[in-house]
MITOR-84680 format. One record per residue: residue in three letters; x, y, z of N, C-alpha, C, CB in turn. Coordinates in steps of 0.1 Angstrom, whole numbers, plus 5000, padded with zeros to 4 digits. Last residue first. Glycine has a CB too. Layout:
// MITOR-84680
REC  residuo  neast  nnorth   nup  caeast  canorth  caup  ceast  cnorth   cup  cbeast  cbnorth  cbup
REC      ALA      X       Y     Z       X        Y     Z      X       Y     Z       X        Y     Z
...
***
This chain:
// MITOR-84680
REC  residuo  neast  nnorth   nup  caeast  canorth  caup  ceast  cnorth   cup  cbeast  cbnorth  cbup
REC      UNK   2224    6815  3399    2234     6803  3405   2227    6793  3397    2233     6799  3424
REC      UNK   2205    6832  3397    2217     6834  3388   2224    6821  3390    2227     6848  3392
REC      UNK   2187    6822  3416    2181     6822  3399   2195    6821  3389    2172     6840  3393
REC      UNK   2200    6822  3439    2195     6814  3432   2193    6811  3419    2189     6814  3436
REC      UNK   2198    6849  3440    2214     6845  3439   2210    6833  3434    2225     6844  3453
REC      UNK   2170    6859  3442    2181     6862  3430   2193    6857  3430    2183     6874  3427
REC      UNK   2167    6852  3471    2164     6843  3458   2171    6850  3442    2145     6844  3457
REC      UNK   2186    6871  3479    2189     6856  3485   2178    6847  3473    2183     6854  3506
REC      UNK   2175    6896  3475    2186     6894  3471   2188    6872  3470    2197     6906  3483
REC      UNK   2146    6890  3488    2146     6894  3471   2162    6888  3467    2143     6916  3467
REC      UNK   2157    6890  3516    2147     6876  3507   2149    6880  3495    2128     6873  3509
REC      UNK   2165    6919  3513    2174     6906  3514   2166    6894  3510    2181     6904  3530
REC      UNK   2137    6932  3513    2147     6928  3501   2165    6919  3500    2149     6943  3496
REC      UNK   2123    6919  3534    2119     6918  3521   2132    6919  3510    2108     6930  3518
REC      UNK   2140    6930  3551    2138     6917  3550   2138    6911  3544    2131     6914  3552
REC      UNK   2137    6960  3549    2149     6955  3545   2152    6939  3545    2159     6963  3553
REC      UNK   2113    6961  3555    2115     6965  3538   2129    6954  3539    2119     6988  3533
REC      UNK   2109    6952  3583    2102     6951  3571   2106    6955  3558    2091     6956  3572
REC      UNK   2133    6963  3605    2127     6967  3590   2120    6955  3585    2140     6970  3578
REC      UNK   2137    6973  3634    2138     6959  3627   2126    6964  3614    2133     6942  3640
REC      UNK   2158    7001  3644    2146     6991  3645   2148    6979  3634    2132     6999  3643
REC      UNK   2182    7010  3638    2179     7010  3653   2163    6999  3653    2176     7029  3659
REC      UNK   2179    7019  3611    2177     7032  3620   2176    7023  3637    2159     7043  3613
REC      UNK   2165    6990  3605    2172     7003  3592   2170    7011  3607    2159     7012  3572
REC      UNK   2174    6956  3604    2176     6963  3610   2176    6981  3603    2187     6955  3614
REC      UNK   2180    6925  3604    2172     6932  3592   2169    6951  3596    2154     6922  3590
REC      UNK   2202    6909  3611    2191     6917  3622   2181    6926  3613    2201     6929  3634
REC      UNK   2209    6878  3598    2208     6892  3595   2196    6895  3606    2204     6895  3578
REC      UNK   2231    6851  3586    2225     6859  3598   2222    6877  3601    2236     6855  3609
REC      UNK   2226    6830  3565    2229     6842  3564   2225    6844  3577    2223     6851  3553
REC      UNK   2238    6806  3538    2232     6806  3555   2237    6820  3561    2241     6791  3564
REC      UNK   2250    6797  3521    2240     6799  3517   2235    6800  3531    2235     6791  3507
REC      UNK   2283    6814  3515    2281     6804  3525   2260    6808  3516    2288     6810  3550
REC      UNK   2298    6827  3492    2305     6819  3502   2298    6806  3506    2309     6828  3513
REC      UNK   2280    6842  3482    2291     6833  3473   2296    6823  3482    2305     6842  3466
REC      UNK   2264    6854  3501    2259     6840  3492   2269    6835  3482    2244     6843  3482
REC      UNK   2280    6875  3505    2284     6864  3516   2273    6853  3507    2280     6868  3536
REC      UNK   2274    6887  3482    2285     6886  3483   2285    6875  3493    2291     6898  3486
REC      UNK   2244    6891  3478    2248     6881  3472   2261    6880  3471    2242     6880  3461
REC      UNK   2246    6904  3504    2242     6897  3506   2245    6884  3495    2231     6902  3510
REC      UNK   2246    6935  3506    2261     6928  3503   2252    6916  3503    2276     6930  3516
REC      UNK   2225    6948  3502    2230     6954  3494   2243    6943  3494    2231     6970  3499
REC      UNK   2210    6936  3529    2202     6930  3514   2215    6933  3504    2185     6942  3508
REC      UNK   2236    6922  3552    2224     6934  3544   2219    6929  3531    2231     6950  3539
REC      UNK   2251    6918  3582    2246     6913  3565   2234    6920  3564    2243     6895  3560
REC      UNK   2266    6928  3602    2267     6936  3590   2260    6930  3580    2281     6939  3586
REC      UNK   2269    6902  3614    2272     6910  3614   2272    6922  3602    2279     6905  3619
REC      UNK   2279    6871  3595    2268     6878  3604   2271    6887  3608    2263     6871  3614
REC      UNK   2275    6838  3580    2278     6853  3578   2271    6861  3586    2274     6857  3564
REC      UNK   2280    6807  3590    2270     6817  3589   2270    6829  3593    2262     6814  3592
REC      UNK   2288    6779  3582    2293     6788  3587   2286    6800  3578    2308     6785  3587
REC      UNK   2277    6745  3597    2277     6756  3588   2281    6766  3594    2264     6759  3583
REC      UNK   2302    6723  3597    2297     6730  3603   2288    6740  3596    2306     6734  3611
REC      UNK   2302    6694  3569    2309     6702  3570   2295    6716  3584    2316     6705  3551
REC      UNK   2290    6657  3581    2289     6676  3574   2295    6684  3579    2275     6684  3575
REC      UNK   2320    6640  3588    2307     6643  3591   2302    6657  3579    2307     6647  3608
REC      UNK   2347    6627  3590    2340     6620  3582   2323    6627  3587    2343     6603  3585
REC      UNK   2368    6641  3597    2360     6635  3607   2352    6628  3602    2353     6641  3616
REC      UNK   2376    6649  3574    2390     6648  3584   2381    6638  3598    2397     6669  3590
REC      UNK   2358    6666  3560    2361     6652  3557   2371    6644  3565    2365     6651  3545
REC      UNK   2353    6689  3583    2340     6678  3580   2349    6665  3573    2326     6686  3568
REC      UNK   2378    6702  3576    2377     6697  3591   2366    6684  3591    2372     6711  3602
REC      UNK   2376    6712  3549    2385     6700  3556   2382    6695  3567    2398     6704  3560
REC      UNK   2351    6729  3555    2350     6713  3546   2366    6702  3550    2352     6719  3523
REC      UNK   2365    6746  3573    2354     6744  3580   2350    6721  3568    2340     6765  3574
REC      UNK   2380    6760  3559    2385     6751  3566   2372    6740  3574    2396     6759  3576
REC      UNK   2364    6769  3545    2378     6761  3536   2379    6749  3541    2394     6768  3536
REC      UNK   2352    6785  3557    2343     6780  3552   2354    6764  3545    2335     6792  3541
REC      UNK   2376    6806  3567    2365     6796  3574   2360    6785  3565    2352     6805  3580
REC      UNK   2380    6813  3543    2389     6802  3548   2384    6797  3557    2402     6806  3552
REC      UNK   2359    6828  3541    2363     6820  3527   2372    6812  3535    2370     6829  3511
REC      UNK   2360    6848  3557    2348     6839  3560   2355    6829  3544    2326     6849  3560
REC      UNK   2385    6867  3549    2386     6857  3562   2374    6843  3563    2384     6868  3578
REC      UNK   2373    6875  3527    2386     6869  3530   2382    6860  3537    2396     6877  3535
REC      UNK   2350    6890  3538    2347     6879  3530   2363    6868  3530    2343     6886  3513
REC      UNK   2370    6909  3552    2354     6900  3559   2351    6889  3552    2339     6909  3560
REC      UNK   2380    6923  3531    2387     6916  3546   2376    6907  3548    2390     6927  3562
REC      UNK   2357    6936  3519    2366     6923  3513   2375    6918  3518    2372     6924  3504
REC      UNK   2349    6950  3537    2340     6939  3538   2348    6927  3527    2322     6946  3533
REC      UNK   2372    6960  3563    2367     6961  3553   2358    6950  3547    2376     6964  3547
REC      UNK   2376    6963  3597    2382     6954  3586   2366    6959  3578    2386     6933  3590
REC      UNK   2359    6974  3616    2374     6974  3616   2381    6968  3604    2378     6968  3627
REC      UNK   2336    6969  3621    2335     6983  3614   2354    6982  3613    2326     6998  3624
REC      UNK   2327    6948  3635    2328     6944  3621   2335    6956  3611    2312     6939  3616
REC      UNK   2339    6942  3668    2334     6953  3658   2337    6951  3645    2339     6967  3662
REC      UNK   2344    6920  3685    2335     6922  3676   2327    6931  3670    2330     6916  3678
REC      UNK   2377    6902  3669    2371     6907  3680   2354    6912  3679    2380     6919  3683
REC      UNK   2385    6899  3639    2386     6891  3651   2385    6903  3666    2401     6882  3649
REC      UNK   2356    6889  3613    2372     6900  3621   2373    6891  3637    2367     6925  3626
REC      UNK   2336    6876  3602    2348     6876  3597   2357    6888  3598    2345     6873  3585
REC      UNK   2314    6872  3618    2315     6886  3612   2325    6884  3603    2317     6897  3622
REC      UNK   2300    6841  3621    2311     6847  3623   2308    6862  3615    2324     6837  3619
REC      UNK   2282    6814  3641    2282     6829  3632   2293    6833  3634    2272     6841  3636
REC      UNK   2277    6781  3632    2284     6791  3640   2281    6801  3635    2298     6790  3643
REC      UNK   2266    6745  3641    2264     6758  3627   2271    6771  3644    2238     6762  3616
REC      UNK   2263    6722  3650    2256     6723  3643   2262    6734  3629    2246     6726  3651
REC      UNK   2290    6706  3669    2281     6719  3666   2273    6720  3654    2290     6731  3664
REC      UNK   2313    6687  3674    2296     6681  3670   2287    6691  3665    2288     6674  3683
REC      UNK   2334    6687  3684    2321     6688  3692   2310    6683  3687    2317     6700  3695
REC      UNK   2345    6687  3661    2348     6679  3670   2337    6677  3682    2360     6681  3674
REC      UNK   2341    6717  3652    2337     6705  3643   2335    6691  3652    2351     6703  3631
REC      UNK   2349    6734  3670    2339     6731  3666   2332    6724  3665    2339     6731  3662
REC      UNK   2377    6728  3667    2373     6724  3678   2354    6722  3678    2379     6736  3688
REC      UNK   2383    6731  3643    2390     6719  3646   2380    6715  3657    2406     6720  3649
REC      UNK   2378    6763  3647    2373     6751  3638   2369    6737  3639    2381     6748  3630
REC      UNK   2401    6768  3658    2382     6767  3665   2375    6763  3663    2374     6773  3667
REC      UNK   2425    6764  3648    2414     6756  3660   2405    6755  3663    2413     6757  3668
REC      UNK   2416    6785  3626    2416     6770  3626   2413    6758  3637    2427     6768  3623
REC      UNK   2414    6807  3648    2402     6805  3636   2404    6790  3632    2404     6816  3620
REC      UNK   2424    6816  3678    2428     6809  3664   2419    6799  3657    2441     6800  3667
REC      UNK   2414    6829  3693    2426     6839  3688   2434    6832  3677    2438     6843  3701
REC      UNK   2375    6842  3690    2394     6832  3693   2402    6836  3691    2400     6822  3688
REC      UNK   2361    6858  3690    2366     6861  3700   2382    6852  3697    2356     6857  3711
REC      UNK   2347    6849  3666    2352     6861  3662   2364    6867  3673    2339     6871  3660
REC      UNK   2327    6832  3685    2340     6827  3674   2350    6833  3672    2339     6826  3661
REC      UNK   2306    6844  3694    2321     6843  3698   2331    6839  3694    2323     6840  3705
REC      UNK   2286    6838  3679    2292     6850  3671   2305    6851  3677    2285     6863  3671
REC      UNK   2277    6810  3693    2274     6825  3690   2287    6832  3682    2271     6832  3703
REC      UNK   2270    6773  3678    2279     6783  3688   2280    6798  3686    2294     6780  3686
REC      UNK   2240    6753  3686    2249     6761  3675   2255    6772  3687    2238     6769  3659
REC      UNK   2223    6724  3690    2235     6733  3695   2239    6741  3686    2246     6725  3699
REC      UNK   2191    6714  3692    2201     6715  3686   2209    6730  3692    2196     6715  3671
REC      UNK   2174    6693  3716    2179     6704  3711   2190    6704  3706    2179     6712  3718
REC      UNK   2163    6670  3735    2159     6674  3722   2163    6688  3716    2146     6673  3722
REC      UNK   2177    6670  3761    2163     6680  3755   2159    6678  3742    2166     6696  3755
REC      UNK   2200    6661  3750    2190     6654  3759   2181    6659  3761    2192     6651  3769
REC      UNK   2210    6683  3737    2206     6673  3730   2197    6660  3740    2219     6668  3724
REC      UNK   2221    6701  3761    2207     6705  3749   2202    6694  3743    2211     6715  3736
REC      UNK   2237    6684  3771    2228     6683  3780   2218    6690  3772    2231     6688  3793
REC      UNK   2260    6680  3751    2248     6671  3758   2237    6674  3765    2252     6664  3766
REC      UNK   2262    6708  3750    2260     6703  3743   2251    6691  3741    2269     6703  3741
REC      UNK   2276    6711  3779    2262     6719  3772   2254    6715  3760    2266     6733  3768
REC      UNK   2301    6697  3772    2291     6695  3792   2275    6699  3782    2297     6716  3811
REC      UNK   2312    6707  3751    2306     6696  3756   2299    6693  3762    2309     6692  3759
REC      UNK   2319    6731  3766    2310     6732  3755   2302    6713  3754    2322     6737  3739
REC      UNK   2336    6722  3785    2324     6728  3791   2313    6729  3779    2327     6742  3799
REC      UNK   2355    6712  3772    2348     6700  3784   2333    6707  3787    2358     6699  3801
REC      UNK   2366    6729  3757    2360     6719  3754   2352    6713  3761    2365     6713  3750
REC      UNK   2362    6763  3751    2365     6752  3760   2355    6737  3763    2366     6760  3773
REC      UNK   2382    6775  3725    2370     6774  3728   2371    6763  3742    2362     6768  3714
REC      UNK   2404    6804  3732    2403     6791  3728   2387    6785  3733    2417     6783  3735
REC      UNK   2411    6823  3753    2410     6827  3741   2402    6811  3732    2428     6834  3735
REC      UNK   2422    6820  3779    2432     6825  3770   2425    6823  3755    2447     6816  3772
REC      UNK   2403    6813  3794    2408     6825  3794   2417    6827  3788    2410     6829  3804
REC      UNK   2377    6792  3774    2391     6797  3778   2393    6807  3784    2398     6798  3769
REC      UNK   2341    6799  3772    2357     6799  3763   2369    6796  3774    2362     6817  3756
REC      UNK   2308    6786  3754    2321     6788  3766   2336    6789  3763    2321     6777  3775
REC      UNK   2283    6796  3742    2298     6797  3741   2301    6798  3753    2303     6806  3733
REC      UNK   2249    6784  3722    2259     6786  3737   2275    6791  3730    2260     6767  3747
REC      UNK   2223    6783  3714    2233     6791  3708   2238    6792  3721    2229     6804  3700
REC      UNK   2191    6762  3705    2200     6770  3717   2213    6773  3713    2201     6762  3731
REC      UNK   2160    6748  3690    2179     6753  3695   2183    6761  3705    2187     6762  3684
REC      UNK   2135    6752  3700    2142     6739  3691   2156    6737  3689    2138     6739  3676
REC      UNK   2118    6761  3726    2126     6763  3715   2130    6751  3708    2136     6770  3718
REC      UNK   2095    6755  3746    2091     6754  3732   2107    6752  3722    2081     6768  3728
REC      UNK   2103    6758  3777    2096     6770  3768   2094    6768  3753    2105     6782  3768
REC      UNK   2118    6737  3778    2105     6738  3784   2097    6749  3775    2106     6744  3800
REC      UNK   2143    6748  3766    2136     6739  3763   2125    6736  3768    2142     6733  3764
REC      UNK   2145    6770  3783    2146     6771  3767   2137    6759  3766    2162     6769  3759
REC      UNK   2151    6759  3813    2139     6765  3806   2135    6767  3793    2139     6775  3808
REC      UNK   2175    6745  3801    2163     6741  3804   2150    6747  3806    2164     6735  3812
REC      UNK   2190    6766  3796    2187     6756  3788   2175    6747  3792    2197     6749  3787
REC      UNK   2194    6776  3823    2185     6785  3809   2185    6772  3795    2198     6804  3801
REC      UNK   2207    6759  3832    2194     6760  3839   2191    6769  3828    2192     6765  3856
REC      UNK   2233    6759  3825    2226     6746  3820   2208    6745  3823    2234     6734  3828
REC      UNK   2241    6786  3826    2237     6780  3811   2229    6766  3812    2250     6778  3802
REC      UNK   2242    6783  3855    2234     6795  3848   2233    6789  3834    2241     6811  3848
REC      UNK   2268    6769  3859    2252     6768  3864   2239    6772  3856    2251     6776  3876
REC      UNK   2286    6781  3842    2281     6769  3836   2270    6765  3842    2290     6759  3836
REC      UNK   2289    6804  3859    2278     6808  3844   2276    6791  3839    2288     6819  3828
REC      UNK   2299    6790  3882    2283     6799  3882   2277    6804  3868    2285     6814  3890
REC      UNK   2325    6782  3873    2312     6773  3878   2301    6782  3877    2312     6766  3894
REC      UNK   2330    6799  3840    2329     6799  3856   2323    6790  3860    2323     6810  3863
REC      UNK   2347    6804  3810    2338     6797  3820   2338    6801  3833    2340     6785  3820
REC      UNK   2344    6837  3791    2353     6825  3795   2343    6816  3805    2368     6830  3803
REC      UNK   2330    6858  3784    2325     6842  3781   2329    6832  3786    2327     6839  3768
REC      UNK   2338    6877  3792    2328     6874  3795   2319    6867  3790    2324     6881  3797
REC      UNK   2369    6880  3781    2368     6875  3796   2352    6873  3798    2376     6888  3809
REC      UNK   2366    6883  3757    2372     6864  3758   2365    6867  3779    2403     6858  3754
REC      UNK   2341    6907  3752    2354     6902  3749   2355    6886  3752    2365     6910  3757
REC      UNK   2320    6926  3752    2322     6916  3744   2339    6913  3739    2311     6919  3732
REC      UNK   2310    6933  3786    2320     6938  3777   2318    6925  3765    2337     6940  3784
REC      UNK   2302    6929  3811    2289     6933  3801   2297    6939  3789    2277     6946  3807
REC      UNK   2303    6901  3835    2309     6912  3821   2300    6917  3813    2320     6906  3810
REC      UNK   2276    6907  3864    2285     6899  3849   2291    6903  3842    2280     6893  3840
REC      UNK   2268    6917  3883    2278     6915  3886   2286    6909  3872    2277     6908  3900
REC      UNK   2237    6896  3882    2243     6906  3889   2257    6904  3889    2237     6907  3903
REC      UNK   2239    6886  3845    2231     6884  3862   2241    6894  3869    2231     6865  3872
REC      UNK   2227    6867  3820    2226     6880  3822   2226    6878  3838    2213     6888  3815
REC      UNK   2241    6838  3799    2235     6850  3809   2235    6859  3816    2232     6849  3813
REC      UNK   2227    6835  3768    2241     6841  3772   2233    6847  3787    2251     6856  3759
REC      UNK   2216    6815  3743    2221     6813  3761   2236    6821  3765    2225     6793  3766
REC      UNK   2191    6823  3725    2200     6826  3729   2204    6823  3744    2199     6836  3725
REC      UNK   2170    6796  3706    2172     6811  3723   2186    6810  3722    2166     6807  3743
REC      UNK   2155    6798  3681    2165     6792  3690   2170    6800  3695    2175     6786  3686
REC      UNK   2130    6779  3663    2132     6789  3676   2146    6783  3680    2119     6788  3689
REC      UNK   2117    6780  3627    2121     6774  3639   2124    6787  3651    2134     6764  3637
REC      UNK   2097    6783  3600    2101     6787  3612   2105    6782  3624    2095     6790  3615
REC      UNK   2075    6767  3590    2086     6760  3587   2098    6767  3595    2087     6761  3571
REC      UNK   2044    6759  3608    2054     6771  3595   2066    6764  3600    2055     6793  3598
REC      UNK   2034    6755  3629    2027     6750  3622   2035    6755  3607    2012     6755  3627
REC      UNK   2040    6776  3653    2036     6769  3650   2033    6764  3642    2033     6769  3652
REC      UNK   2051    6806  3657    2057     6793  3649   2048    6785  3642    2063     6783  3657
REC      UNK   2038    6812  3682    2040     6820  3666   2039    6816  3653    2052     6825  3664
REC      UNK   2046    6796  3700    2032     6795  3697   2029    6803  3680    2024     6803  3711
REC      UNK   2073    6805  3697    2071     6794  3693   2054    6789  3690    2077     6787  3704
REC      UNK   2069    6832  3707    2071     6828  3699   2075    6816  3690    2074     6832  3699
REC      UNK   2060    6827  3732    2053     6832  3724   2059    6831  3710    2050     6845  3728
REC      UNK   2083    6812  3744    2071     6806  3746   2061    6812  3733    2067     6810  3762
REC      UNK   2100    6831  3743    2107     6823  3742   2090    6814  3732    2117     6817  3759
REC      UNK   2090    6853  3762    2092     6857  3748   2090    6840  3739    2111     6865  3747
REC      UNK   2095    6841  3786    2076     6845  3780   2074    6845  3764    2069     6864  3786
REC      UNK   2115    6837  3792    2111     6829  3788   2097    6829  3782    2114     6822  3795
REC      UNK   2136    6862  3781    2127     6859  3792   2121    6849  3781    2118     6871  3800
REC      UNK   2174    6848  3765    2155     6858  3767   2148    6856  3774    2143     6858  3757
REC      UNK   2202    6863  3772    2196     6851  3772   2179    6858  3773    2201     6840  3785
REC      UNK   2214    6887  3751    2213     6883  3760   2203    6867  3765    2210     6895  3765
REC      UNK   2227    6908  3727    2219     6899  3731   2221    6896  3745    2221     6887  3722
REC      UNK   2240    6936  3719    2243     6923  3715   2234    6912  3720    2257     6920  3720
REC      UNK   2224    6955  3731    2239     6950  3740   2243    6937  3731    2235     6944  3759
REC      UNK   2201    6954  3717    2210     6968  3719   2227    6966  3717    2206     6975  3736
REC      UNK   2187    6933  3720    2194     6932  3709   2208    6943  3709    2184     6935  3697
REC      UNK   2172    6923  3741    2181     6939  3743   2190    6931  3734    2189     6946  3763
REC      UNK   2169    6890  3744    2167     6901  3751   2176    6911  3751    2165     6897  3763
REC      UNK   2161    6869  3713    2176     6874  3725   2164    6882  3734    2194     6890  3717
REC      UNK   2161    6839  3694    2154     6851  3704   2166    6854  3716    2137     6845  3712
REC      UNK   2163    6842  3660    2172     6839  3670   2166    6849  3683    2190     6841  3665
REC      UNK   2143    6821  3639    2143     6834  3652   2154    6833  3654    2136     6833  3666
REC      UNK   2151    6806  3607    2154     6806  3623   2149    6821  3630    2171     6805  3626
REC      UNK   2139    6817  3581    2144     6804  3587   2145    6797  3601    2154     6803  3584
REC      UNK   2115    6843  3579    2127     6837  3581   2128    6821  3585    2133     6846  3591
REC      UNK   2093    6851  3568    2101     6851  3560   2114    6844  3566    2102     6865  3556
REC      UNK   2072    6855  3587    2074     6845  3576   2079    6846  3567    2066     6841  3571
REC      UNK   2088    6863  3613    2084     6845  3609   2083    6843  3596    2072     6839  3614
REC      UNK   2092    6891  3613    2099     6883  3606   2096    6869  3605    2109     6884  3609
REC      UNK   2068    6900  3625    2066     6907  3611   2083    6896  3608    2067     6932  3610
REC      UNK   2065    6888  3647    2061     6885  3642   2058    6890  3626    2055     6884  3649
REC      UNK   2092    6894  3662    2092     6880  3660   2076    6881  3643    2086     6870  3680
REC      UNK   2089    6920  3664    2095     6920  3655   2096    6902  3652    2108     6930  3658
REC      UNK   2065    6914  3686    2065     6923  3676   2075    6918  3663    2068     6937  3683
REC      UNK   2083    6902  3707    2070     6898  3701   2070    6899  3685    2059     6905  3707
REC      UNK   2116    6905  3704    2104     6913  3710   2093    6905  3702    2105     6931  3706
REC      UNK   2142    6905  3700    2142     6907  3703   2127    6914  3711    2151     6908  3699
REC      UNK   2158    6886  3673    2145     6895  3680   2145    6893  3691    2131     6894  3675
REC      UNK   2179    6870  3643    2176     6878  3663   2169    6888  3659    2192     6887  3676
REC      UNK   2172    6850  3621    2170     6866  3619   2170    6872  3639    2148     6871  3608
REC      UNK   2187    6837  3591    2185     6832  3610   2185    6853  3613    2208     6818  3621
REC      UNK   2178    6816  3567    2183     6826  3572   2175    6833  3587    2182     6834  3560
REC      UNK   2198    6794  3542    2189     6797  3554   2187    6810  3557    2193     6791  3565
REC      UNK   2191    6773  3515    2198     6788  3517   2185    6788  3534    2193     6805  3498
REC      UNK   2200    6740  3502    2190     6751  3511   2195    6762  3518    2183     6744  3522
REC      UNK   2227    6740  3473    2224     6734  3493   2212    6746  3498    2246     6737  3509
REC      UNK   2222    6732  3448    2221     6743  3454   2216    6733  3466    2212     6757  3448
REC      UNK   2235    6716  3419    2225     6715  3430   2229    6725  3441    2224     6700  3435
***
């Protein structure tokens, strides 16, 4: 029996919201995909939920925020917490939520690297009192210890995480059978940690670099794919299509 294959596509624009809805699982809506993401104007947020509507398509905004003076580096220091970004995340959450979405994608860290609990927590509740589901960003890749983070994760309660499978977040540094390595002990540890608490195992969702061409490689692992469908800087139609082609042929063969 095959667990439901997802697949969670960031946009970054009306437009590319609407040539991917009906193919994908999740939006993930950012602002300036360019920079890695950013938290989205809420106009976006809104339109594409009206997009939605009525399709099996969900919405989940990205909460990373953008404001005068912020790190604009992807490291531990421009995630770690502040009172003023935990301000800022709990008030983009609630717009999110006003604005239609159904998830939200937070990370708060440590300055030494480690996920931070009280404040992930803090956020956690307060999406679910919205009626919203929690999943943690691609900062994972930031920790400095993959099992903990796990541990930590899991304990929270998170829905589902993205990882590139390296640690920092250029994926171009480790090889893609490094990358699978490392997402196979995620995934390991990810089932210990679920029977250790007695809950579903987190989902742990391939990301960075997933492509139609490697795709039934990270479907060995995990059935939950994060892909910018992406050829030349823009968001492909072809290359959508044929990751959906790859992702149901793993099926047939499976």
């Amino acid at each position: 029996m095959h667990t439901k294959q997802t697949l969670e596509v960031p946009i970054d624009s009306i437009e590319a919201a609407r040539l991917a809805a009906p193919m994908a699982t999740r939006l993930e809506v950012c602002h300036d995909l360019a920079t890695e993401g950013w938290t989205p104007k809420m106009d976006l947020v809104r339109a594409c939920r009206d997009l939605v509507n009525g399709t099996p398509c969900t919405i989940v905004a990205m909460i990373r925020p953008e404001y005068a003076g912020c790190r604009r580096s992807l490291d531990v220091a421009a995630f770690t917490t502040t009172r003023k970004l935990m301000d800022l995340c709990l008030r983009e959450i609630d717009a999110a939520a006003a604005a239609g979405a159904h998830s939200v994608g937070v990370s708060l860290l440590t300055a030494d690297g480690f996920v931070d609990i009280e404040a992930n927590a803090r956020l956690i509740d307060h999406a679910r009192s919205l009626g919203l589901v929690a999943a943690f960003l691609r900062t994972f890749d930031l920790l400095v210890d993959r099992e903990r983070g796990m541990r930590d994760l899991t304990t929270l309660g998170f829905t589902r995480f993205i990882t590139a499978g390296v640690l920092g977040w250029d994926a171009s540094v480790s090889t893609l059978d490094e990358r699978i390595a490392v997402v196979a002990r995620d995934v390991a540890c990810a089932r210990s940690e679920s029977a250790r608490v007695g809950r579903e195992p987190i989902e742990v969702i391939p990301g960075g670099g997933v492509r139609s061409v490697n795709a039934q490689r990270w479907l060995s692992l995990s059935p939950h794919l994060h892909s910018s469908c992406r050829r030349g800087g823009r968001f492909s139609t072809e290359e959508l299509g044929a990751l959906c082609a790859a992702m149901a042929a793993e099926v047939r063969v499976g």
